[in-house]
C-alpha positions as MATLAB code, in Angstrom:
seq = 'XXXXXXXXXXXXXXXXXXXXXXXXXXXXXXXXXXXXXXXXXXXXXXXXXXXXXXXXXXXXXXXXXXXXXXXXXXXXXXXXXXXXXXXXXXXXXXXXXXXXXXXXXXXXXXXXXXXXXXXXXXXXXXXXXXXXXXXXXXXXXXXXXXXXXXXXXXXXXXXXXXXXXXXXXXXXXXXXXXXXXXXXXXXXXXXXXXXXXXXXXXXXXXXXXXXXXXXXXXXXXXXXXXXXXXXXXXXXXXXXXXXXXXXXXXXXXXXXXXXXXXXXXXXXXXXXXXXXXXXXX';
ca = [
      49.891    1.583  -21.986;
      46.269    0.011  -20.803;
      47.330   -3.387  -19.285;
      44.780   -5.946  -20.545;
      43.582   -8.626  -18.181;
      44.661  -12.339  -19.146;
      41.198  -14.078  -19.775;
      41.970  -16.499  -17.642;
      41.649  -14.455  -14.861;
      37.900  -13.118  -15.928;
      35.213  -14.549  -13.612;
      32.946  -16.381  -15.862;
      29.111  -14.569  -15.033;
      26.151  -16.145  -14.041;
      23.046  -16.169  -16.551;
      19.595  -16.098  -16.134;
      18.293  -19.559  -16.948;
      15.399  -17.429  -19.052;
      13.222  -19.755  -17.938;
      10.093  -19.649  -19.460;
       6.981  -17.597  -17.810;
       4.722  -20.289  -18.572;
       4.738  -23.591  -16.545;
       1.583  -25.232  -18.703;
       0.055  -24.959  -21.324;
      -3.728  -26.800  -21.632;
      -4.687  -25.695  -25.428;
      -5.676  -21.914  -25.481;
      -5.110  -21.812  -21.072;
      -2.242  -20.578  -19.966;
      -0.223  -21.233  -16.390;
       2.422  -19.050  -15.737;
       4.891  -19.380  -12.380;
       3.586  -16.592  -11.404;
       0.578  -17.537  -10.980;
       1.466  -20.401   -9.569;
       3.904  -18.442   -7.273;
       0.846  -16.764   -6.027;
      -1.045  -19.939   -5.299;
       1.692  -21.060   -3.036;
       1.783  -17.641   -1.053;
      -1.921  -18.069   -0.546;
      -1.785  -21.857    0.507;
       1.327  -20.784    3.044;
      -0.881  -18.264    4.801;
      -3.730  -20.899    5.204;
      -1.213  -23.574    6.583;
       0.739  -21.299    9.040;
      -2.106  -19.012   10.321;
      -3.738  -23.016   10.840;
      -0.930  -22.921   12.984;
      -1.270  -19.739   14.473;
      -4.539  -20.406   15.552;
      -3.102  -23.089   18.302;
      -0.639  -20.337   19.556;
      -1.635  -17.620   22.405;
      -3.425  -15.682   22.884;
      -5.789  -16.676   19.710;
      -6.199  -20.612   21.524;
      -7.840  -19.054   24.817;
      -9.850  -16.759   23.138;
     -13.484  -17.056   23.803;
     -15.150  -14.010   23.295;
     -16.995  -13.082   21.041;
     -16.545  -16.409   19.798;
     -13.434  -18.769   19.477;
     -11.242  -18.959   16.153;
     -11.930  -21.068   13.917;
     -10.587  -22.412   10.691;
     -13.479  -20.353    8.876;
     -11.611  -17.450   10.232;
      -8.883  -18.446    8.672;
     -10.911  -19.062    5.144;
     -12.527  -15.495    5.664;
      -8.855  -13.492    6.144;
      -7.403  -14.807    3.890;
     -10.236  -13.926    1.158;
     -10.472  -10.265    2.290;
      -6.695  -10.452    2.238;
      -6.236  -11.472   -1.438;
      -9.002   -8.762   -2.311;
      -6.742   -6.427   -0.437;
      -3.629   -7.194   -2.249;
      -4.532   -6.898   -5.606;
      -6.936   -3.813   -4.918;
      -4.512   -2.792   -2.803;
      -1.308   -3.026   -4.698;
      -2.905   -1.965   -7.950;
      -4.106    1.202   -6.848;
      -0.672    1.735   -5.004;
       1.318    1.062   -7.794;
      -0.444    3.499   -9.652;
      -0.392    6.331   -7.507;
       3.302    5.606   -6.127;
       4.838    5.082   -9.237;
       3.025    6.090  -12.398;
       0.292    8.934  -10.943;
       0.697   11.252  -14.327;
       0.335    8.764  -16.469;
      -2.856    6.698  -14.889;
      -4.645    9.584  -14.323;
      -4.407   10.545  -18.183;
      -5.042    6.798  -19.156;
      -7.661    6.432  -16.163;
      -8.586    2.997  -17.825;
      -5.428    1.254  -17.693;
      -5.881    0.830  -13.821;
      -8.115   -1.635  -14.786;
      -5.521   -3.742  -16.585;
      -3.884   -5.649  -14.190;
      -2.518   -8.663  -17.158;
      -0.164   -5.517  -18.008;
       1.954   -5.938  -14.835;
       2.350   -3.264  -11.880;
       1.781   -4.253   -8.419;
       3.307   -2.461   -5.206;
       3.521   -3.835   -1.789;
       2.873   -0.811    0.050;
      -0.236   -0.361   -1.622;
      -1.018   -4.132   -1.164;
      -0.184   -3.657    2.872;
      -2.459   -0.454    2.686;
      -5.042   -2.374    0.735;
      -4.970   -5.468    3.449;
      -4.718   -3.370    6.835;
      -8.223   -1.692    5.370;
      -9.698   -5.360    4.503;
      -8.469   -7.070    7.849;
     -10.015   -3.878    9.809;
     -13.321   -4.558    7.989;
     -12.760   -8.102    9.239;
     -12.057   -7.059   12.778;
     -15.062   -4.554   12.747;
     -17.468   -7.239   11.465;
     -16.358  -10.086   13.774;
     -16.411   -7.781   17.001;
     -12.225   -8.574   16.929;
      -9.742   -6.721   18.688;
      -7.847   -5.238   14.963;
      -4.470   -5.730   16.624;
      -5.413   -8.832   17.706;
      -6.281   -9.739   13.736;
      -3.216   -8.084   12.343;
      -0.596  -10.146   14.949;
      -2.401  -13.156   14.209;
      -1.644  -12.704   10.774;
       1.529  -10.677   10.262;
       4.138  -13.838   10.824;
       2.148  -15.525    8.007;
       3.288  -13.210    5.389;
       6.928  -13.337    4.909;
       6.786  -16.704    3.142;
       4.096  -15.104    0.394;
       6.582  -12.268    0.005;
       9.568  -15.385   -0.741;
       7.069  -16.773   -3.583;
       6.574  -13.054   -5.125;
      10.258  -12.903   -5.287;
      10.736  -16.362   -6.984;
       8.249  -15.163   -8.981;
      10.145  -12.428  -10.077;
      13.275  -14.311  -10.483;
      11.794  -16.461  -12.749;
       9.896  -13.837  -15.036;
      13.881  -12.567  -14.816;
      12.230   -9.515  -13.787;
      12.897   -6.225  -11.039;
      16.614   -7.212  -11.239;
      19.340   -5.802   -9.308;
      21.776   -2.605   -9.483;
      25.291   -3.397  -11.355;
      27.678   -5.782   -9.706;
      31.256   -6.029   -9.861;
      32.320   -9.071  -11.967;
      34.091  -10.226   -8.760;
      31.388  -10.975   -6.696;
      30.666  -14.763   -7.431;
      27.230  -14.517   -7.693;
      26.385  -11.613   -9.937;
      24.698  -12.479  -13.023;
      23.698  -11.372  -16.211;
      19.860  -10.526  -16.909;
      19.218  -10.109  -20.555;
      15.937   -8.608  -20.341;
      17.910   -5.526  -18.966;
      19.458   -4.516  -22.010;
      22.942   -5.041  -21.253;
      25.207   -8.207  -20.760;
      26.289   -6.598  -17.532;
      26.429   -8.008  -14.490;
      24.094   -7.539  -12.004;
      22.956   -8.129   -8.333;
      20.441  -11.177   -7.776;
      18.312   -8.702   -5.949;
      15.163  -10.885   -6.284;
      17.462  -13.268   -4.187;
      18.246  -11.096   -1.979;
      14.724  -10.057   -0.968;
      13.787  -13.672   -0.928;
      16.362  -14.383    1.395;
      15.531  -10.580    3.907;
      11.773   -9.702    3.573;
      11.107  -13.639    3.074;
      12.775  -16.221    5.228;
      14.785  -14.702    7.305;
      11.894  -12.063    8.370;
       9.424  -15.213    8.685;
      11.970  -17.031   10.569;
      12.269  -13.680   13.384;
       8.490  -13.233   13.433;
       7.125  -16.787   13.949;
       9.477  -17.393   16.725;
       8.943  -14.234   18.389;
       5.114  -14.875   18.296;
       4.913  -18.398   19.240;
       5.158  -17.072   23.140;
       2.482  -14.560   24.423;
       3.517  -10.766   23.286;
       1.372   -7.099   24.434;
      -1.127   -7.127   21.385;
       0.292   -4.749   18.696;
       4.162   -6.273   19.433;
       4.056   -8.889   17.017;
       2.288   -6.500   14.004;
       4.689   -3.864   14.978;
       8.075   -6.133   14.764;
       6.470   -6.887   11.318;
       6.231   -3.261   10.412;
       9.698   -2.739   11.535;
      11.534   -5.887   10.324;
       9.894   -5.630    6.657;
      10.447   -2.024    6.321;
      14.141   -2.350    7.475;
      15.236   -5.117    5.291;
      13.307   -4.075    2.478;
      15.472   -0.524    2.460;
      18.659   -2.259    2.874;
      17.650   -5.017   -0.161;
      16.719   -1.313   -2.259;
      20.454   -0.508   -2.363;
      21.266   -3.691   -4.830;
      17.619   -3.437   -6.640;
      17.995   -1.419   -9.720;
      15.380    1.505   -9.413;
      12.494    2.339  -11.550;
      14.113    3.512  -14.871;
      10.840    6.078  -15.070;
      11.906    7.357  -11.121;
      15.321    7.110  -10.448;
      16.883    8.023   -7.542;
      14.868   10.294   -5.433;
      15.595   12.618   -2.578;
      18.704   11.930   -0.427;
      19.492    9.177   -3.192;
      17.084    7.052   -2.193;
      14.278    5.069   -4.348;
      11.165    5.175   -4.268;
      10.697    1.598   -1.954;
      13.148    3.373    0.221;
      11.240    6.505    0.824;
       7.800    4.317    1.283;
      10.091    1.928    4.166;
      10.359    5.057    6.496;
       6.747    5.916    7.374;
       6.231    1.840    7.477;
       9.142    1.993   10.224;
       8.371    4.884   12.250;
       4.869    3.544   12.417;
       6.332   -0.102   13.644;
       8.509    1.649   16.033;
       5.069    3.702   17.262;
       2.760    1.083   17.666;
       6.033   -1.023   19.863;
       6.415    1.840   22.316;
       2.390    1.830   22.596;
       2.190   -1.490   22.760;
       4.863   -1.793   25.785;
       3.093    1.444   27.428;
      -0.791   -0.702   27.218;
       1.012   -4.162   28.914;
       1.935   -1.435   31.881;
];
């Protein structure tokens, strides 16, 4: 005999407020959190690499010229052009090759959703070397200037996400106090917060590490490659409580997709530390 469990002693779950995608509506225009999500991440990179601009080595700098806050304006153009060509293309090629190359179009239709932040970083590392190349810069020199002023635009993606009650977690045990049900999943399961969690790893807790590891002076290449390191690990251990890509699955070894694209993003953060240890010397 199956011995039922009084329902008194049933957690009660957590739901998804459901809130709704759009924040405003002005008559036929249209503002939706995520938009506005994005419009914080970009006014958190001005403010902090503002900051960044009063820390060392970028305050002494003199040559070719000093930094300025039209430096500032100019990275963080390029870097928005990076993203979305960036994570556009990478999304497509990543996660859905077969079918974009048979519907070559649809790469061009961004309103349909699909962005990855591999491709993004791929798509910003080219626009911040065209920067560096243009502006006679050291590229390191750009890249650790900029790479603690990330983290919080990665926090408003996630809230983002949360909100659209979107890229939700793996099943949770109705035990743990803060699973929660996602309707737009399908099931009245519980499920991991992971949208949470990354907002808590890749977000403020990596901005927290990175900013107070660069405020002192660092070998160039240190602070980019703690980025490369501390993203790429946190972002593989937040994959085990994000539910993968229904169309991917588990890959190799059991891991996802995000998972698989961490490793290379590691190795080359562990890389460009020992190199940067071996220049200081």
């Amino acid at each position: 005999m199956i011995a039922c469990r009084p329902a008194s002693t049933i957690p009660a779950m957590l739901m998804h407020p459901s809130i709704d995608p759009v924040a405003l509506q002005l008559g036929p225009v249209a503002i939706h959190w995520y938009g506005l999500t994005y419009l914080a991440a970009f006014g958190l990179f001005f403010f902090l690499a503002s900051r960044r601009l009063k820390h060392s080595p970028f305050a002494q700098v003199s040559q070719p010229a000093p930094w300025t806050l039209k430096d500032v304006e100019d990275l963080l153009f390029l870097g928005v052009v990076g993203v979305v060509l960036g994570g556009r293309i990478g999304y497509c090629l990543f996660y859905k090759p077969g079918y974009y190359l048979a519907h070559p179009l649809e790469i061009l239709a961004v309103w349909q959703g699909g962005m990855s932040f591999h491709g993004g970083l791929l798509g910003v590392l080219v626009s911040q070397w065209w920067f560096a190349h243009s502006r006679r810069r050291p590229w390191l020199q750009v890249m650790d200037l900029i790479a603690p002023c990330v983290p919080t635009g990665l926090a408003a993606g996630r809230a983002g996400n949360f909100i659209n009650g979107e890229l939700w977690g793996r099943l949770a045990s109705p035990d743990v106090p803060w699973a929660m049900v996602f309707p737009g999943s399908g099931t009245l399961q519980p499920r991991h917060p992971s949208q949470v969690y990354q907002f808590l790893l890749e977000g403020l807790l990596l901005f927290v590490v990175l900013w107070l590891y660069a405020r002192h002076p660092r070998p160039q290449g240190r602070v980019s490659a703690l980025f490369l390191m501390g993203y790429g690990a946190t972002r593989f251990v937040a994959e085990y409580f994000r539910e993968p890509d229904a169309h991917l699955g588990l890959l190799g070894a059991g891991l996802s997709m995000g998972q698989w694209l961490c490793v290379p993003m590691v190795a080359a953060g562990l890389g460009l530390w020992v190199w940067s240890g071996r220049q200081k010397s």
